[in-house]
C-alpha positions in Angstrom: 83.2 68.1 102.4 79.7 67.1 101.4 78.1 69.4 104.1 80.0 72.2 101.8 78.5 71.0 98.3 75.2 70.4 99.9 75.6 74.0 101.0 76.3 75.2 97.6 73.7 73.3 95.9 71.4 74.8 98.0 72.6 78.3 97.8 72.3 77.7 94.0 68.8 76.8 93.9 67.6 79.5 95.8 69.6 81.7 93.8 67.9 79.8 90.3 64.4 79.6 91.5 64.4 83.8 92.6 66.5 84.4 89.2 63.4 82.5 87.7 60.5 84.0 89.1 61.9 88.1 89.0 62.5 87.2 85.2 59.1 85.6 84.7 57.8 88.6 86.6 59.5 91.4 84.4 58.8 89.5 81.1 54.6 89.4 82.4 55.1 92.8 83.3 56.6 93.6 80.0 54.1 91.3 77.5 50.7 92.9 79.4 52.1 96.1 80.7 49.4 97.3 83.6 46.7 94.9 82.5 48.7 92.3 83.5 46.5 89.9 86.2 47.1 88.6 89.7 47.5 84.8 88.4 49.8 84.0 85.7 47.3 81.7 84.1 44.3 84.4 83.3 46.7 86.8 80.9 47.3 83.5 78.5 44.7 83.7 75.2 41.9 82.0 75.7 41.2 80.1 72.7 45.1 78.3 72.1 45.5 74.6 72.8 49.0 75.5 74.8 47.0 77.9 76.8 44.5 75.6 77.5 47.2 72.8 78.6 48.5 75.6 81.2 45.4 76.2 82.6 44.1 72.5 82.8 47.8 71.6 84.7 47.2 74.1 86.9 43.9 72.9 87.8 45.5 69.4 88.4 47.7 70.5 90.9 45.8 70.7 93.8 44.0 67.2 93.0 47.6 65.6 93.0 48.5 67.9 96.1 45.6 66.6 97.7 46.6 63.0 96.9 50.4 63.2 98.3 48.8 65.3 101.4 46.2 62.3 102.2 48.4 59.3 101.4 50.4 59.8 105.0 47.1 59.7 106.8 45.4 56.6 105.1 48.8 55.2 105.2 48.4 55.5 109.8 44.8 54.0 109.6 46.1 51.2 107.2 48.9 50.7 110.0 46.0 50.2 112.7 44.3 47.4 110.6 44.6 43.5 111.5 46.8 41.7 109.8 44.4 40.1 108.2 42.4 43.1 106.5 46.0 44.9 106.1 46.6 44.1 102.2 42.9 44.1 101.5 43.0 46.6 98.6 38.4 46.9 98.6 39.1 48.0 102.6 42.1 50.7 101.7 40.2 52.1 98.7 37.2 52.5 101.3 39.5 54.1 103.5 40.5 56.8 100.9 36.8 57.0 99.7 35.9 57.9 103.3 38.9 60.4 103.8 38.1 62.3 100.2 34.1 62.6 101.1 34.9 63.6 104.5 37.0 66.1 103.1 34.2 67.5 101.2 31.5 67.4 103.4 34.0 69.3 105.5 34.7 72.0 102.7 31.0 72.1 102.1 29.2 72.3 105.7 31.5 75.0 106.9 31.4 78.3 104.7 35.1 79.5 105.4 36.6 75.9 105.1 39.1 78.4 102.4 40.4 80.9 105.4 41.0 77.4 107.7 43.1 75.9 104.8 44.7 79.2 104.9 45.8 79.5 108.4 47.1 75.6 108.2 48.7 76.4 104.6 50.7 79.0 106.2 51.7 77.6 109.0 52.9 74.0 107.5 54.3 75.4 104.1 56.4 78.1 105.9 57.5 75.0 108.1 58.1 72.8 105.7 59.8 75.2 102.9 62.2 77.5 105.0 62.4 76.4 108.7 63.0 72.5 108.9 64.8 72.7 105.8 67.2 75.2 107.4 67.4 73.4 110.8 68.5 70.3 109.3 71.1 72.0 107.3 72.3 73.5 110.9 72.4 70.2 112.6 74.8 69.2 109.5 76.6 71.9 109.6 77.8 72.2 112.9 80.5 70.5 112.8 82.5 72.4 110.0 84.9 75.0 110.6 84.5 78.7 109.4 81.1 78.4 108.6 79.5 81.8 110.6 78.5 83.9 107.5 76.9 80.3 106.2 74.8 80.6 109.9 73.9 84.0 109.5 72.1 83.2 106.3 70.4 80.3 107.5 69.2 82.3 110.9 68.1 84.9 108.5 66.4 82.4 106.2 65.3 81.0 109.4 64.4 84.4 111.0 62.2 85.7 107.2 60.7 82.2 107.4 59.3 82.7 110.7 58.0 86.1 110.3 56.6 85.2 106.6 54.6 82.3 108.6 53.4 84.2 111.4 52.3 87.5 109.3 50.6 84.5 106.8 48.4 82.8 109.9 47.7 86.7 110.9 45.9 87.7 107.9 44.3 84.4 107.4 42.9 84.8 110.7 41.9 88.3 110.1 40.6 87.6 106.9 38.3 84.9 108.5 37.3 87.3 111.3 36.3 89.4 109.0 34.3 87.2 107.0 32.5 86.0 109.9 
């Protein structure tokens, strides 16, 4: 029984979120007609406070990405630590100072540090959005009865995952070829 509404919930927000995003689409398409740009941010005016909100949330995204995306590795060197430097906050913060400049020096010593984010982006987001998502859902759902059009949309999810992730880390690599 909860397999079923856990099923339909999900159903549901896929459904919302593409609802969503076509409408949000048209109604760009609609307000700036074919000089409408690539990134949703750059058709809003330039000299409103709302716009100016928009753009500076959207420029705080990847910091706070960046944040939950480190966390999990500081966390595993914070594991390795004796017990007694363990809860010693002055040795953690060192150990995400270190991670953050390393980071950097990374992005800045190699030139196509971009493309290499690239590749991993699509291979890890494609992972962690459509595939293991729909695998877990699977191993839930196999034991309930008539469930074999459910399956054929998750394989396909499954299936348009795959593909999506594997045409993403081909033209990240080509684009990084290319650039070399």
């Amino acid at each position: 029984m909860l397999t079923a509404v856990v099923g339909y919930l999900m159903y549901g927000e896929y459904v919302e979120s593409q609802i969503t995003l076509n409408l949000t689409a048209v109604v760009g398409y609609l307000m700036y007609g074919e000089y409408v740009e690539s990134q949703i941010t750059l058709n809003l005016p330039s000299g409103e406070v709302g716009a100016k909100v928009a753009k500076y949330s959207t420029l705080l995204i990847p910091i706070t990405k960046y944040a939950l995306v480190i966390t999990p590795v500081a966390t595993a060197f914070e594991r390795e630590l004796s017990t007694n430097y363990k809860h010693w906050r002055p040795l953690r913060m060192i150990i995400r100072i270190v991670l953050l400049t390393s980071t950097a020096i990374v992005a800045h010593v190699f030139p196509y540090f971009e493309n290499l984010m690239a590749i991993i982006g699509s291979i890890f987001v494609v992972a962690a959005s459509f595939v293991l998502p729909c695998l877990c859902y699977l191993k839930i759902a196999v034991s309930l009865n008539g469930w074999r059009s459910k399956f054929m949309g998750v394989v396909a999810i499954i299936v348009f995952g795959s593909v999506a992730g594997i045409l993403g880390t081909y033209l990240a690599f080509v684009d990084l070829l290319q650039n070399v």
